[in-house]
C-alpha positions as CSV (number, residue, x, y, z in Angstrom):
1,X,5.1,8.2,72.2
2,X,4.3,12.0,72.2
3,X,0.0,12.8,71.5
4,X,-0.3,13.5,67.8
5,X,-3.8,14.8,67.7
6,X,-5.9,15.4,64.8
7,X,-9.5,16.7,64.5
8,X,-11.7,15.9,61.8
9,X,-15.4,15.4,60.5
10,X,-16.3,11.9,61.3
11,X,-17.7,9.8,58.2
12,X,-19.5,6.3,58.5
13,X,-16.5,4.8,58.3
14,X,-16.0,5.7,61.8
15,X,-19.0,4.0,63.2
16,X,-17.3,1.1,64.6
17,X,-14.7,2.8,66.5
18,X,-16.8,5.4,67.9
19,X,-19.5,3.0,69.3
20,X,-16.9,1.1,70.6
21,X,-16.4,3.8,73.0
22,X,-19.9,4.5,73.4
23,X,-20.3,1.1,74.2
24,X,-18.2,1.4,77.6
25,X,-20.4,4.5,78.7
26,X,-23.9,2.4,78.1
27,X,-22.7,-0.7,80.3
28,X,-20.3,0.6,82.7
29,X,-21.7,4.3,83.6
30,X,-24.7,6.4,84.2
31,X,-22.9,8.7,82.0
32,X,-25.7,8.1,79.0
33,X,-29.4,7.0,79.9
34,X,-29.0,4.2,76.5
35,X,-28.8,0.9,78.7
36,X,-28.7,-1.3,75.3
37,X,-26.1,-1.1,72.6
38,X,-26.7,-0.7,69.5
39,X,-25.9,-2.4,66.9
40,X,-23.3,-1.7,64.3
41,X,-26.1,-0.7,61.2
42,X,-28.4,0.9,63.8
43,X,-25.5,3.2,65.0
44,X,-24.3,3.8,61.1
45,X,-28.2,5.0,61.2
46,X,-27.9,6.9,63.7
47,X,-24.7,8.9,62.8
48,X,-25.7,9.6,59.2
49,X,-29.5,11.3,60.9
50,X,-27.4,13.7,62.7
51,X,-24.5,14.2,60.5
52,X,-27.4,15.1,57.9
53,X,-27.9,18.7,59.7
54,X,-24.9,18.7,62.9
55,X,-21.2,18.7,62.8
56,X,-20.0,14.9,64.4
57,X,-16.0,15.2,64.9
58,X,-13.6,12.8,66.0
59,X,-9.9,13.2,67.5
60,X,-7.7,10.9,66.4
61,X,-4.2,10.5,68.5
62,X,-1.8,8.7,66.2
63,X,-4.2,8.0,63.9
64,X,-6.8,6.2,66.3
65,X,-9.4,7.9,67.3
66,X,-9.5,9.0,71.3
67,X,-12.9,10.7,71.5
68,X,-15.7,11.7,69.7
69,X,-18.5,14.7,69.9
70,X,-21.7,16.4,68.0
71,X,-24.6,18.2,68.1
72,X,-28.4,17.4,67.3
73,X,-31.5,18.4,67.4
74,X,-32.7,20.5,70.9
75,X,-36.3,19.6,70.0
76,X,-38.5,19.0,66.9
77,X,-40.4,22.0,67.2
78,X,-39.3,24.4,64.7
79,X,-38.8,27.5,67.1
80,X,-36.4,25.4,68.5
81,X,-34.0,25.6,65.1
82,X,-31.5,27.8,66.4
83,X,-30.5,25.8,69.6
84,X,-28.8,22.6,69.3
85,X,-27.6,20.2,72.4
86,X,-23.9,18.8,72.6
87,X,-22.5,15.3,73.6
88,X,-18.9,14.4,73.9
89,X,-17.7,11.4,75.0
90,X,-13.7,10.1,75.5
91,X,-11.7,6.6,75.7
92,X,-10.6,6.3,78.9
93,X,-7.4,5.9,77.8
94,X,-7.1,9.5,77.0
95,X,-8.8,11.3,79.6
96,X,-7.4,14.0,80.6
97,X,-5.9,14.7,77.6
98,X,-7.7,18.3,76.9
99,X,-9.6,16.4,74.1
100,X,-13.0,17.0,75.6
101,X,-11.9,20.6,75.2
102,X,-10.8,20.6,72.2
103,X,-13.6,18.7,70.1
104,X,-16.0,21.5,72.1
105,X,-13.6,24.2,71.2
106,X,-14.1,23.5,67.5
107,X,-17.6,22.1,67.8
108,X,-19.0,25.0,69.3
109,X,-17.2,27.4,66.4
110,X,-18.4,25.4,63.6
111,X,-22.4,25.9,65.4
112,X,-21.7,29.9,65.1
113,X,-20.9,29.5,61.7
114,X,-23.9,28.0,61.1
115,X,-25.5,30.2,62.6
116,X,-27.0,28.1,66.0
117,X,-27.4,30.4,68.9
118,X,-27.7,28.1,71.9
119,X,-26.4,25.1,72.8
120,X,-27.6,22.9,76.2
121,X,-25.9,19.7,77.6
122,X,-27.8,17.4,79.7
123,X,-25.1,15.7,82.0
124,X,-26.6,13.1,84.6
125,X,-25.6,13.4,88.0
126,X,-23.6,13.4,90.0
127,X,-20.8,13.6,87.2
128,X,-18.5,16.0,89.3
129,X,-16.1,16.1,86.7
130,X,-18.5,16.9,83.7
131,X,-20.2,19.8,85.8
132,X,-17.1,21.2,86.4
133,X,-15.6,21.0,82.6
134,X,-19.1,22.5,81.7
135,X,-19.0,25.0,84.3
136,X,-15.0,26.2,83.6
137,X,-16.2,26.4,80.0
138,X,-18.8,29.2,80.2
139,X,-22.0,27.2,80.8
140,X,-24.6,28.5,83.0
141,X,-26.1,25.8,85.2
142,X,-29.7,25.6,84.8
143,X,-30.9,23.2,87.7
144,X,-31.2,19.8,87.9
145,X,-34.2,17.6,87.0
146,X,-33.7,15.3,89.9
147,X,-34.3,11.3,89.7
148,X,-34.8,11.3,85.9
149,X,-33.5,8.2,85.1
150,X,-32.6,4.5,86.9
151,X,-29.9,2.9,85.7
152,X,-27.0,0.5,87.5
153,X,-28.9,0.0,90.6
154,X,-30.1,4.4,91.3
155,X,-32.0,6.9,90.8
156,X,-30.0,9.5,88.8
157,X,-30.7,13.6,87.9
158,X,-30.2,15.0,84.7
159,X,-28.2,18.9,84.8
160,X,-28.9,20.7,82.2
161,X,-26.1,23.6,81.0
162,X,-26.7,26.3,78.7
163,X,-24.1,28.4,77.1
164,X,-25.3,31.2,74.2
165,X,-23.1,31.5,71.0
166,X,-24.3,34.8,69.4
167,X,-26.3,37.8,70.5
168,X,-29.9,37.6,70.2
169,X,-31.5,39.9,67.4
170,X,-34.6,39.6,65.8
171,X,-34.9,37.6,62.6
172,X,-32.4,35.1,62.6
173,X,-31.5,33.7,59.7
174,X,-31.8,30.0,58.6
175,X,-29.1,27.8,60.0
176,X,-26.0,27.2,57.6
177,X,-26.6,23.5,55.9
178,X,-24.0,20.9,56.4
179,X,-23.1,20.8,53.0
180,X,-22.7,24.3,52.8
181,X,-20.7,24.5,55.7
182,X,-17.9,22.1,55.3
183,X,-17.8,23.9,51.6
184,X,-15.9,26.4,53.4
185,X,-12.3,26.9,53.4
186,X,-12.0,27.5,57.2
187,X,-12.8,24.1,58.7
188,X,-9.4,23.2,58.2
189,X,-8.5,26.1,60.5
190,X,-11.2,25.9,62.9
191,X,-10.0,22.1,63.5
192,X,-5.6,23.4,63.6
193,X,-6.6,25.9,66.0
194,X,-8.5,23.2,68.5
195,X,-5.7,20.7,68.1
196,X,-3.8,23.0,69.9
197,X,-5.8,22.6,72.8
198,X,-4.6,18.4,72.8
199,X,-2.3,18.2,75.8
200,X,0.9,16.1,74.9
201,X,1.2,12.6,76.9
C-alpha cells in the first residue's frame, strides 16, 4: 500500500497512540532520559501543558499515526520566551520515511509564525543518525555535555543543536498564542506543503 501521509495538530484524543510510541523509546533506547512510562492520564497531562503554548503534530500514514513532534518550553525564565526546544520521535515501522523531516519542516514554520526565534534539541549520544538529521538540517552543533545521564547499563552525553529562525532585532514581540495561531488560515498550507516531504513506501 502506497504512504498516504497526513499532518495535523495532535488533540488528546491522540494520547494513547502517541505514548505508545514513546513507550518503545523509554524501555528500549537511550533515545529519551524518561526510564518510567507514564501513565495514560499523566501523559493526557502532559500533552495538554505543552499544547497550552507549543504546536504538538502528528503524521498519520493511512490514517494511523507514524510519528509524532513538539516544542516546549527552553527554560522558565522569561528572557528565555523566544526560544523553544524540539522533540520528534517515529514508529519504527516508518523510519526512514522522511517523516522526521516533515513534522520539523512544518513544526519549525509554525514557531516563526509565532514569532520564536530559536529552537535547541538535546539528542543523547551517540545517536549517529539524529546528529546527522540535525546536522543536514541546518543545526549548529553546540558541544556535548558528556556523561549526563545513565541509563541501560552507560553513561550517556547529551548534544545540544541550535538552529535560529528569524533575525535578531531588538524588541521582539510577544510570541503568537496557540489559539491565535491555529486561527489562521495557513496551517492547512503549512501542513500540505510538509506532506510533501513524506517519502512513498
Amino acid at each position: 500500500m502506497a504512504t498516504k501521509g497526513k499532518i495535523r495538530f495532535a488533540t488528546k484524543e491522540d494520547a494513547a497512540a502517541v505514548l505508545h510510541i514513546y513507550e518503545g523509546y523509554i524501555t528500549n533506547t537511550a533515545v529519551t532520559f524518561e526510564t518510567e512510562v507514564p501513565t495514560l492520564e499523566a501523559f493526557e497531562e502532559r500533552m495538554e501543558h505543552i499544547m497550552a503554548g507549543f504546536p504538538w503534530l502528528v503524521c498519520e500514514i493511512n490514517d494511523r499515526i507514524a510519528g509524532y513532534a513538539y516544542a516546549s518550553k527552553h527554560g522558565e525564565r522569561a528572557a528565555y520566551r523566544w526560544s523553544a526546544d524540539l522533540s520528534v520521535y517515529i514508529d519504527e515501522k516508518y523510519h526512514r520515511c522522511g517523516i522526521a523531516t516533515a513534522l520539523y519542516t512544518a513544526l519549525l514554520e509554525l514557531l516563526r509564525q509565532q514569532g520564536y526565534y530559536t529552537v535547541y534539541a538535546g539528542v543523547s549520544t551517540p545517536n549517529p543518525k539524529s546528529e546527522a538529521f540535525h546536522e543536514a538540517y541546518g543545526f549548529r552543533n553546540l558541544g556535548e555535555f558528556q556523561n549526563a545521564g545513565y541509563k541501560l547499563g552507560a553513561w550517556r552525553g547529551v548534544t545540544w543543536f541550535e538552529l535560529p529562525l528569524a533575525e535578531y532585532g531588538t524588541e521582539p514581540e510577544e510570541p503568537v498564542t496557540m489559539d491565535a495561531l491555529q486561527r489562521r488560515d495557513n496551517c492547512l498550507k503549512v501542513f500540505s506543503e510538509a506532506e510533501k516531504r513524506i517519502c512513498e513506501k
